[in-house]
N, C-alpha and C positions, 0 to 999 in steps of 0.2 A: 655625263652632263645632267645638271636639273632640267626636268621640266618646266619649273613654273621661271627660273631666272634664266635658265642659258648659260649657267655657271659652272664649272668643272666641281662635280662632289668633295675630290678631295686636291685641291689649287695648292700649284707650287708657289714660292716665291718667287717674284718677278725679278729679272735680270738680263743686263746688256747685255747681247751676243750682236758684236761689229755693230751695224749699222740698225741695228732692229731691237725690240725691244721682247723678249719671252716668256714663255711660259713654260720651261722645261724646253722641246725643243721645237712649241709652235708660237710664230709673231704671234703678238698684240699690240694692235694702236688703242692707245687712249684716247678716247672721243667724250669729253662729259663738259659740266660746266664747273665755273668757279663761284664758289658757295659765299660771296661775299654780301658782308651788311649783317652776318650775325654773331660770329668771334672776334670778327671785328670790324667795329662799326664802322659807315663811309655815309658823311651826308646828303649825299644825292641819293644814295640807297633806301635811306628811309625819314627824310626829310630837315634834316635838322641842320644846324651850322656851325662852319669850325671844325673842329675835331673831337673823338669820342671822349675823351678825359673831359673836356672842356663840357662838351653836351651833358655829359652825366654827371658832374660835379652840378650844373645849373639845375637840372630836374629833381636832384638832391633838394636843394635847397627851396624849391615849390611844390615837390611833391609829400616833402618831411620821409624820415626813414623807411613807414610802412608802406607807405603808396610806393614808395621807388625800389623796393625789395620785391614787390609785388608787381609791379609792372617788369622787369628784366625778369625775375624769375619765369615769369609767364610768357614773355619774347624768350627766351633762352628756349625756351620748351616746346613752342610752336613752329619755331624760323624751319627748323630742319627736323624731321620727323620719317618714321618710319612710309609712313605717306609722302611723303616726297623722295626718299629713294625709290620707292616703288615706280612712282612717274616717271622718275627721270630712265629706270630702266625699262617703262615701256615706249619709253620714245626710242629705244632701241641703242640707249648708251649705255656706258661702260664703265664712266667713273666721274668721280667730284673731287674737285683742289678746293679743300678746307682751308684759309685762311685763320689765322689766330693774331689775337694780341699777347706779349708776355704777359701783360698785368691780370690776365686769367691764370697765370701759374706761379707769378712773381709777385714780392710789393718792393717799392723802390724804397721803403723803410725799412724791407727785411730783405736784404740782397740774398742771392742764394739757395733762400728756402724756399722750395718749392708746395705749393700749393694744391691738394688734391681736386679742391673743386674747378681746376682747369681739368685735369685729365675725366672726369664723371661726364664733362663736357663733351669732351673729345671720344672720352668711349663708346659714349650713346651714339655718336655718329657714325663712327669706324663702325659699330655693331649694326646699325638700322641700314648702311649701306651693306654691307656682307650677305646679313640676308637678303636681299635682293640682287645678289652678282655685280654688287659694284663696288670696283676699288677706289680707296681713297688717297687721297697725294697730300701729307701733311705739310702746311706752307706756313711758317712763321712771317707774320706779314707787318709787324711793329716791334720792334726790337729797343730796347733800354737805350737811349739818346736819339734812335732815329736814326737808319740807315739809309735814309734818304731826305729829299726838301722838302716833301709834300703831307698833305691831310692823309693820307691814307697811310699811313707811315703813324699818323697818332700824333704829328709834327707840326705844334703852332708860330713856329719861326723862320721856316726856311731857311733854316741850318743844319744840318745832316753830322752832332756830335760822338755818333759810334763809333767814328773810324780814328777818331783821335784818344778816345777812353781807352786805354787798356781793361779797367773793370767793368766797363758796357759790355766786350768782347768776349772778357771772362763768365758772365754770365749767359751768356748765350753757347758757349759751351757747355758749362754746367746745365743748362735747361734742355738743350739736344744729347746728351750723355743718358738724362733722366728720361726724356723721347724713346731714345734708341730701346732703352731698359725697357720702357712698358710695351712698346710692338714689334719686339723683336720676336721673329719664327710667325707672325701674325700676315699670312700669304695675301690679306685682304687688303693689305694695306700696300700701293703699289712704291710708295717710297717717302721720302724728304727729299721738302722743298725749303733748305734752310734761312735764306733768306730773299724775302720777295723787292726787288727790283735794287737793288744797291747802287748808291749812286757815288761812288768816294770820290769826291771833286779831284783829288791828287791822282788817282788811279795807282797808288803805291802799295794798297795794304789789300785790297778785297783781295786779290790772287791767293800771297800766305796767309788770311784768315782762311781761305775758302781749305787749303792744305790743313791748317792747321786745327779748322775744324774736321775736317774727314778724317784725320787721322785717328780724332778722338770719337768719332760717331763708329768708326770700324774696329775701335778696342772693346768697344760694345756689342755692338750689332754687324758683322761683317760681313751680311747678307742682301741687304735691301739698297734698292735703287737711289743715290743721292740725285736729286734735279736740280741744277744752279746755277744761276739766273746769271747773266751776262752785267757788270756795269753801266752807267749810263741807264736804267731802268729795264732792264737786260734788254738793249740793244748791242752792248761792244761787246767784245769777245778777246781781243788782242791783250788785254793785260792779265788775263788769266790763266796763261802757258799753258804746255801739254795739256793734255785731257789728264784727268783723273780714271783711276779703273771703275768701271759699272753706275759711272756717273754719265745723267741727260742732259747737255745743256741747251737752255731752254729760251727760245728771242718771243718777247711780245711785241705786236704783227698787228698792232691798229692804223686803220689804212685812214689816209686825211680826211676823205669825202665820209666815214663813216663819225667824225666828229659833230660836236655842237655846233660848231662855226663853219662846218663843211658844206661843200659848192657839190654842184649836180652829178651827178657820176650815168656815164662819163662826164666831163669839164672840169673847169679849173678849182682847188682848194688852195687856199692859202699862195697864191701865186704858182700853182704848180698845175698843169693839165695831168689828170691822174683817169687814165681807163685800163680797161682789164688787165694789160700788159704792161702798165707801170705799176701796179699793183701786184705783180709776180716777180717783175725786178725787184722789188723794194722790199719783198721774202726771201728772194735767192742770196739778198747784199746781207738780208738779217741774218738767214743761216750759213752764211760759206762759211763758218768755222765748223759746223757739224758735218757739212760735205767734205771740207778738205780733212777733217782729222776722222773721219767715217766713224760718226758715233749717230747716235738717234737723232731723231727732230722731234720736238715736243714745243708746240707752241703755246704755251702757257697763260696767256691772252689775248684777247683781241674781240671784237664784236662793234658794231654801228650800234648809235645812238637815234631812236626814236623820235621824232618831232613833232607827230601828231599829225602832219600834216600828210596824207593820205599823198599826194606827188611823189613828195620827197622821202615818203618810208618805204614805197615803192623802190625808188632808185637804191637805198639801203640797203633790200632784199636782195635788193641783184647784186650788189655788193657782199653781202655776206654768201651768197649763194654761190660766187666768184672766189671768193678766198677757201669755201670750201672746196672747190674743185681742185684748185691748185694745192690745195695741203694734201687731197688725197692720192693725184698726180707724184708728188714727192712723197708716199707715204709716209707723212706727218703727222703725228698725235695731237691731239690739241683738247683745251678746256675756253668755251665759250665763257666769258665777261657779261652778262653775272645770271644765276638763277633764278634771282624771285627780288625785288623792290617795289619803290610807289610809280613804276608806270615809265619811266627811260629806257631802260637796257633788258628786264629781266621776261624770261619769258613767261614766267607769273609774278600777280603784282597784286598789292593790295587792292581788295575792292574801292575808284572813285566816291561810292556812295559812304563808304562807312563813315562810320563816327570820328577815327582816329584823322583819316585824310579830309573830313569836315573839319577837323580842330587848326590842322595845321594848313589848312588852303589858304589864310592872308599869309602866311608865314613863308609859303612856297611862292606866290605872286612877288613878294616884296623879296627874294632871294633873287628870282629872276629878274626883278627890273634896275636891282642893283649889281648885277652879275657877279653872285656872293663866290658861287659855286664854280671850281674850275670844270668840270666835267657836266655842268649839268645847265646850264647859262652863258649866255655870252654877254658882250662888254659895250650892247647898244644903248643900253641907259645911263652906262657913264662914259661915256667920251669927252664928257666935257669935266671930268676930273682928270682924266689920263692924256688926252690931248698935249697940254701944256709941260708936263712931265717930260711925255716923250718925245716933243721937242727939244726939252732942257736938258737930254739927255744926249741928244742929237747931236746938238750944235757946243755944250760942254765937256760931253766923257766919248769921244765919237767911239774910240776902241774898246770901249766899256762891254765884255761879251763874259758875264758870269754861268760860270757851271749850273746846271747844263744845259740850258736852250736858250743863253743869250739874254739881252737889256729889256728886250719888251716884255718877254711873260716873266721874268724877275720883276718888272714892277709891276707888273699885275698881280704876281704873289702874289707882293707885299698889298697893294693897294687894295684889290679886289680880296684874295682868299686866305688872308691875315687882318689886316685893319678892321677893312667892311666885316670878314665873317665872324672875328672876335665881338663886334660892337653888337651882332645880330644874334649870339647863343642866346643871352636872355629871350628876345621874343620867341624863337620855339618855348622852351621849357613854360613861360609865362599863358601860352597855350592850354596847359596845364592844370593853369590854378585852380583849386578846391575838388581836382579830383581823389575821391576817396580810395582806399587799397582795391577795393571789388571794382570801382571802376575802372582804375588802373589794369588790372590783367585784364579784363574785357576790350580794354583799346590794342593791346599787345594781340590778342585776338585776332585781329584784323590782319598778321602775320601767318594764321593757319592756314595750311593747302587748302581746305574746303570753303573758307571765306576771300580765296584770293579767285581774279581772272587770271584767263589763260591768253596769252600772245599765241591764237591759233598759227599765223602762216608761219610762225619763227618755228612752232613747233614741228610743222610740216616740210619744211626747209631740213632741218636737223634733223628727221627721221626718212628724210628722203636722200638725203647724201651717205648715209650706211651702207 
């Protein structure tokens, strides 16, 4: 073992044995967080609206080519840093789920060819985590059409077209073929997570894509751990037959009270009284596919949302402090939602004061009073756009229950995190206007560990359940 990390000098590669996950022949749970808001972007994470294509096309366009080279250059460089693995492995974890977009490795103008400055990306991180004893869990988290309804998916329509492109699919093979190639025999890296939350309304094709991508990642690489996310946002399990060999599958495990819109914990969320013991049912319903077919548990997200409101972040705590117990109970692996943002979820966050969350503070007021953002706002300043809808919905389409959470949050998508957030990309980027290329990386700045705050009690929650 190292000294300074706690890491085995010379680490095997990680693999399923039954119900646990190894290292030659001692468990390891994964305990780390998920490294989301910088390969790919979410905008609650770092302030913006709509989706990253969209947001970066708009910044383009105000901040002209040099400022906008300059400014992601200098985010790309800071979000994740040697300095931040180091943190996260003195809170006493273990590992980080990289999220990525393809369009770091792909262009939708050049199908196919892959792109080296995704992988310089990705290496810098696999490497800055190593050094510090922490493995990394590569999650392809936006896939060519959208493998899912939503913004974090890269998805401005809530229409999930991957699962009907045969060359959407194709590409995603070829981009995890070229994966496998670059980390294979690479022990640091604890596996592939090939696609993050898949939502295939039909439920007919993720099972033989999920075969038929394994089959092609183990002509490659026939050593590392596949993790693969259940349907439904990997909630289901059922349509994805037997287990695959040396594969984790993986339920994200957000509990209602730890939502935007969530009621006191204990008490009632969304019409549901949810305390600690329906918060364990509602992990055991996630995982009975890894209990009955005795494979790992690896819960892949999950965490409460912040509110600022010192009562109610409270109850959160105990919340998150609750699901820890019970994942460790089940010896469950898990990566906390998310590491670092402007001030919601992450347990570091941009500094309040700085210049960048000065620039964009009308921008974040007016996202919340129009409840742009699904994850980061709720829907009290337009009730009186959705009201009348969801009557007319009511009393016209009664059996109207679209894939996959039904008539209400389908029109709220569309109304709130389609309509409203397309109308709203301008004003962040417009935020913007006449900052120079120097200014630009100096607001990206505001993304480095040493200019961010720390969420002390989250941290001490997480280093106290080790």
């Amino acid at each position: 073992m190292s000294a300074a990390t706690g890491a085995s000098v010379d680490p095997q590669i990680l693999r399923v044995d039954g119900t646990r996950i190894v290292e030659g022949s001692e468990p390891v749970l994964l305990r780390g967080f998920g490294l989301g808001g910088w390969m790919n972007m979410e905008n609650f994470i770092t302030g913006y609206a709509g989706t990253e294509t969209q947001h970066r096309r708009a910044l383009l366009r105000v901040l002209g080519e040099d400022a906008y080279q300059s400014y992601f250059s200098r985010f790309l460089s800071v979000f994740f840093t040697e300095a931040d693995a180091a943190h996260v492995r003195s809170l006493g974890l273990n590992s980080v789920r990289i999220p990525f977009n393809y369009r770091h490795f792909e262009d939708d103008a050049d199908p196919f060819v892959i792109k080296e400055e995704g992988f310089a990306l990705l290496d810098r991180a696999v490497d800055a985590c190593a050094t510090h004893g922490v493995y990394a869990i590569l999650d392809l988290h936006a896939v060519p059409g959208a493998q899912n309804q939503h913004w974090h998916s890269d998805n401005p329509t809530q229409w999930a077209h991957f699962w009907a492109q045969r060359q959407f699919q194709d590409r995603v093979v070829n981009l995890w073929e070229q994966i496998a190639e670059r980390y294979r025999g690479n022990p640091w890296v604890a596996g592939y997570n090939p696609i993050n939350e898949p939502a295939d309304a039909e439920g007919a094709t993720v099972g033989p894509f999920y075969r038929r991508l394994e089959a092609a990642i183990r002509a490659v690489d026939p050593e590392h751990i596949l993790f693969l996310d259940g349907n439904r946002y990997s909630t289901q399990f059922d349509q994805l037959g037997d287990p695959l060999p040396n594969c984790v599958y993986t339920a994200h495990d957000y509990a209602l009270p730890g939502f935007v819109d969530g009621g006191p914990y204990p008490g009632v969320s969304r019409g549901q009284y949810i305390d600690r013991d329906r918060v364990e049912e509602t992990f055991l319903a996630r995982t009975a596919y890894m209990r009955e077919t005795g494979t790992p548990i690896w819960v892949g997200e999950f965490g409460p949302v912040y509110t600022g409101d010192p009562e109610r972040d409270d109850q959160r705590y105990r919340l998150l402090e609750d699901q820890l117990e019970i994942f460790s109970r089940h010896d469950a692996s898990w990566a906390l939602w998310t590491y670092k943002d402007i001030g919601l979820q992450g347990a570091v966050s941009a500094d309040p004061t700085s210049e960048y969350m000065r620039r964009i503070a009308p921008v974040l007021e007016k996202k919340a009073r129009l409840g742009v953002d699904s994850w980061g706002s709720t829907d009290a300043g337009v009730r009186g756009i959705l009201d009348p809808i969801e009557k007319l919905f009511e009393t016209e389409f009664p059996d109207f229950a679209p894939f996959p959470w039904g008539a209400r949050r389908w029109i709220h998508g569309h109304v709130r995190h389609v309509m409203l957030a397309e109308a709203m990309v301008a004003d962040y980027a417009n935020a913007f206007e006449g900052v120079t290329p120097a200014e630009a990386a100096d607001l990206a700045d505001a993304f480095a560990l040493e200019n961010c705050v720390r969420r002390e009690r989250l941290e001490a929650i997480l280093s106290s359940s080790i």
